[in-house]
C-alpha positions in Angstrom: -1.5 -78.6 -45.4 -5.3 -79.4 -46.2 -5.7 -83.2 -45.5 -7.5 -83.5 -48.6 -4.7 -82.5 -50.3 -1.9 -84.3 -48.3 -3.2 -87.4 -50.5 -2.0 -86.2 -53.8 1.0 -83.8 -52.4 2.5 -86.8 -51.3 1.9 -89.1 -54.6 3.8 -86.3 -55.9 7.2 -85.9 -54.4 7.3 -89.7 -53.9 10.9 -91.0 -54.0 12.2 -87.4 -53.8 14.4 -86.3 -51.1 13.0 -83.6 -49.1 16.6 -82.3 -48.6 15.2 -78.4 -47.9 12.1 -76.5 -47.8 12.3 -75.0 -51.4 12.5 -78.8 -52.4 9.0 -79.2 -50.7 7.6 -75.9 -51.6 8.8 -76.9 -55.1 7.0 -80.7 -55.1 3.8 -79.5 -53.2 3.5 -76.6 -56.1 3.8 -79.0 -59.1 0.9 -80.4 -58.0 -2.0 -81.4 -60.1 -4.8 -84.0 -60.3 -6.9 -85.2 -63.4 -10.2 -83.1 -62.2 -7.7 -79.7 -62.4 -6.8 -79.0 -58.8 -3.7 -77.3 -58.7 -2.3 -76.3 -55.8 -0.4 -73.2 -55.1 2.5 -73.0 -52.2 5.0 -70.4 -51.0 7.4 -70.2 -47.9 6.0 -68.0 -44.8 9.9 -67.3 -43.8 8.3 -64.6 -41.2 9.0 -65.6 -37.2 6.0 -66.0 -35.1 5.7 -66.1 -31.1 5.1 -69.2 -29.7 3.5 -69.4 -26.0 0.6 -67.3 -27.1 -2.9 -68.3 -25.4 -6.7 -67.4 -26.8 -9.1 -67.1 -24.5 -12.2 -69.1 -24.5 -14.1 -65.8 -25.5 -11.7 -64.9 -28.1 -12.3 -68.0 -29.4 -15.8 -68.0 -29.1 -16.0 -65.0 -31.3 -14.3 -66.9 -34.4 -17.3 -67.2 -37.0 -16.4 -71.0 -37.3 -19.3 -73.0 -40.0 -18.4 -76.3 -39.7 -18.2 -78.6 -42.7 -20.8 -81.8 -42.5 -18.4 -84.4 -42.8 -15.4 -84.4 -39.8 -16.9 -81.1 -38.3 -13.9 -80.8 -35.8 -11.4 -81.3 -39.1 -13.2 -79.8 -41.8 -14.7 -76.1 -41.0 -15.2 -72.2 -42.7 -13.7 -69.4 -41.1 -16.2 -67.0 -42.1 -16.2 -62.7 -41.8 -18.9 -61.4 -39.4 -22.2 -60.2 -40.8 -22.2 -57.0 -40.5 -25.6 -55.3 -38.5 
């Protein structure tokens, strides 16, 4: 979840149990805020391996354009230009 988001996602289902994950996909979905953000969630149900390591150059290649405020939190992931 985007940690600017988290704020009003959890005003939202406040009080409600979070009993399964439609419940939460349901609650994070119904939310809104005065200025008009509305968020959009679904369920990824698909299985992913876990144990996977990137290499520093992999990662180096990432066209990352971090965000002025909490650079290490708040970033772009940006296509490459191409030449």
């Amino acid at each position: 979840v985007e940690h600017r988001l988290f704020s009003f996602i959890t005003q939202n289902w406040r009080g409600c149990p979070l009993i399964r994950h439609e419940v939460v996909v349901i609650l994070i979905s119904a939310t809104r805020t005065s200025t008009g953000l509305n968020v959009v969630c679904q369920l990824d149900t698909n299985t992913y391996p876990t144990g996977l390591k990137v290499r520093d150059a992999e990662l180096a290649q990432v066209n990352l354009q971090p965000e002025a405020f909490h650079a290490d939190w708040n970033y772009v992931i940006k296509p490459h230009q191409q030449d």
